[in-house]
PDB file of N, CA, C and O in Angstrom:
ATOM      1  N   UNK A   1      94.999  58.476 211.884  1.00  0.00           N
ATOM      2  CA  UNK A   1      93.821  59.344 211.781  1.00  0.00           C
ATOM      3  C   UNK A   1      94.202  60.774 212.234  1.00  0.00           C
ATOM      4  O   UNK A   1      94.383  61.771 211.535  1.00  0.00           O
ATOM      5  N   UNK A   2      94.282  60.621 213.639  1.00  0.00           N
ATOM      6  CA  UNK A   2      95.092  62.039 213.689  1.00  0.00           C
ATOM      7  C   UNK A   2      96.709  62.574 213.000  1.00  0.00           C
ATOM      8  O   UNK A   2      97.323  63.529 213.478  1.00  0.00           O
ATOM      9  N   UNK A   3      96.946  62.190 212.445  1.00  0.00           N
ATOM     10  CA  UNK A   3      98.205  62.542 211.522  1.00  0.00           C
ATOM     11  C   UNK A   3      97.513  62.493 210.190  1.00  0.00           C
ATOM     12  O   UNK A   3      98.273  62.634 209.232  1.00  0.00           O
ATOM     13  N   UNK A   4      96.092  62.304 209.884  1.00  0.00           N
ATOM     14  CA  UNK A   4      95.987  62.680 208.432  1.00  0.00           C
ATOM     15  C   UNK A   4      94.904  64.221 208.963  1.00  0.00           C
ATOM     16  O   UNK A   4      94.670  64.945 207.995  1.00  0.00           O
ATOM     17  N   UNK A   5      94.383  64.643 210.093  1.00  0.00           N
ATOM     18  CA  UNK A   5      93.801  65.827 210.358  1.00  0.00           C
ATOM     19  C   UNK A   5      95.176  66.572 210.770  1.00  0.00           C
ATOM     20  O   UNK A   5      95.052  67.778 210.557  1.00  0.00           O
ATOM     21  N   UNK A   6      96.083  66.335 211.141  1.00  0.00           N
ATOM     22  CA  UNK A   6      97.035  67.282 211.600  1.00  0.00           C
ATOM     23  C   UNK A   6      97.711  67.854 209.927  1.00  0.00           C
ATOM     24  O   UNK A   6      98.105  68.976 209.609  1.00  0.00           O
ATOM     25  N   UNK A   7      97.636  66.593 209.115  1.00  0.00           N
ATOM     26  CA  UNK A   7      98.333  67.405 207.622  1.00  0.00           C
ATOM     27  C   UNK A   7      97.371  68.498 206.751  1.00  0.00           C
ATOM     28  O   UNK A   7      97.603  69.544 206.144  1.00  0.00           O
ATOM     29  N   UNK A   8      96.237  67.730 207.005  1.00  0.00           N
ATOM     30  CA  UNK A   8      94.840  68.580 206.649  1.00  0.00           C
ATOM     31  C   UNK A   8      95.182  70.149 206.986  1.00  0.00           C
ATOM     32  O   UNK A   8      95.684  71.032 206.291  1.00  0.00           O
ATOM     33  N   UNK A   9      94.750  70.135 208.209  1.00  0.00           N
ATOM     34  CA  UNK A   9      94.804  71.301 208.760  1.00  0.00           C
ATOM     35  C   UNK A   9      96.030  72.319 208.702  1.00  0.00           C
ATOM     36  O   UNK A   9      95.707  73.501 208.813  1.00  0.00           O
ATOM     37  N   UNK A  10      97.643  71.991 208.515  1.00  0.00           N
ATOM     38  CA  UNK A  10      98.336  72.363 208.267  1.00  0.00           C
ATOM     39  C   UNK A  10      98.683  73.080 206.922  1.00  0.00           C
ATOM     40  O   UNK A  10      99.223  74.168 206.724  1.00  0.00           O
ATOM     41  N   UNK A  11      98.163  72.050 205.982  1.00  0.00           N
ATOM     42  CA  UNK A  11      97.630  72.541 204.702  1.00  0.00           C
ATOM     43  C   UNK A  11      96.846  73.886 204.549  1.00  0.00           C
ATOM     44  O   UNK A  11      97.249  74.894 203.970  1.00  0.00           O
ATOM     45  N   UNK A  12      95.809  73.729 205.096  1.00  0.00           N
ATOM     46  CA  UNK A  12      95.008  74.803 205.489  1.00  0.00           C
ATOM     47  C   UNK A  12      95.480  75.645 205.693  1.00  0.00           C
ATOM     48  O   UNK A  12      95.325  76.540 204.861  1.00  0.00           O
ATOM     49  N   UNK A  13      96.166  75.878 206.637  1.00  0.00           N
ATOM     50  CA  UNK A  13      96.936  76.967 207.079  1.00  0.00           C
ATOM     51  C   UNK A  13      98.409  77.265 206.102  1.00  0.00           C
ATOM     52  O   UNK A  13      99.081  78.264 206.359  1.00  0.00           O
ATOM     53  N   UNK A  14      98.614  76.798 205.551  1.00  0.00           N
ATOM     54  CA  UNK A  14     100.046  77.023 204.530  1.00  0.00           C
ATOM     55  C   UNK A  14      98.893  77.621 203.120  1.00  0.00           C
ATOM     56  O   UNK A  14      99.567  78.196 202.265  1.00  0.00           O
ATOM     57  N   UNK A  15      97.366  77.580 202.767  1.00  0.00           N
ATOM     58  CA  UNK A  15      97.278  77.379 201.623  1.00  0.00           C
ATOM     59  C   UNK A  15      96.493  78.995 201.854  1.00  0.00           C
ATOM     60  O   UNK A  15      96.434  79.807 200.930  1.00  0.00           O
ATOM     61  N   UNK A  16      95.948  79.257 203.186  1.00  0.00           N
ATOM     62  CA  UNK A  16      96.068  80.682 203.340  1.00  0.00           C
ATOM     63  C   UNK A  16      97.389  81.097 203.607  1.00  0.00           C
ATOM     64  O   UNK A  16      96.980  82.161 203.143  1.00  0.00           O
ATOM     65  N   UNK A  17      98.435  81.288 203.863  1.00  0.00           N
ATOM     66  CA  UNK A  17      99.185  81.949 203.794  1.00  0.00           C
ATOM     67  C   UNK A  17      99.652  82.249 202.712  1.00  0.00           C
ATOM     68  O   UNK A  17     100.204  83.334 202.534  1.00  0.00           O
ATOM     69  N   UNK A  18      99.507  81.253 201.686  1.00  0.00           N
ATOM     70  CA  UNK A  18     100.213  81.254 200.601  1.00  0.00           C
ATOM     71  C   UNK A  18      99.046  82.352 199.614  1.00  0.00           C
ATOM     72  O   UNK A  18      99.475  82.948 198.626  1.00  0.00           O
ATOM     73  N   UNK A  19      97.967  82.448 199.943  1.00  0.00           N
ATOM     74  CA  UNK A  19      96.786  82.825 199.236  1.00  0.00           C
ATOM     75  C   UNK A  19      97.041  84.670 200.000  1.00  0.00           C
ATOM     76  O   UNK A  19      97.049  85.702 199.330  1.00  0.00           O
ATOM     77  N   UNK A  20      97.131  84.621 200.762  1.00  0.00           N
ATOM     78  CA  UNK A  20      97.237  86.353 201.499  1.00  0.00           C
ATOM     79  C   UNK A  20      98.895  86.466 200.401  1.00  0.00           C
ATOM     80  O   UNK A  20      98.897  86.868 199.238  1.00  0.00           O
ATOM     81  N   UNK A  21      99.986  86.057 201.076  1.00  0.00           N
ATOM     82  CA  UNK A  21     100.944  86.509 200.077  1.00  0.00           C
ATOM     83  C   UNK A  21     100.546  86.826 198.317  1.00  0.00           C
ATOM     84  O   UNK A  21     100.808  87.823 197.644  1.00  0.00           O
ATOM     85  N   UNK A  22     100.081  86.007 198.068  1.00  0.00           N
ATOM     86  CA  UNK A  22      99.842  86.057 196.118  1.00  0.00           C
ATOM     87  C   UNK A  22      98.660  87.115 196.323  1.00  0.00           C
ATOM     88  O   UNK A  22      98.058  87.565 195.348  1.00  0.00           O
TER      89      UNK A  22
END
């Protein structure tokens, strides 16, 4: 459970970064 909110959230954060770069 907490290892499927820790990928979540990581996501999150990689899918803004990836969204500010583009």
């Amino acid at each position: 459970m907490f290892s499927n909110v820790r990928e979540q959230w990581f996501s999150n954060i990689r899918g803004d970064v990836l969204s500010g770069i583009v």
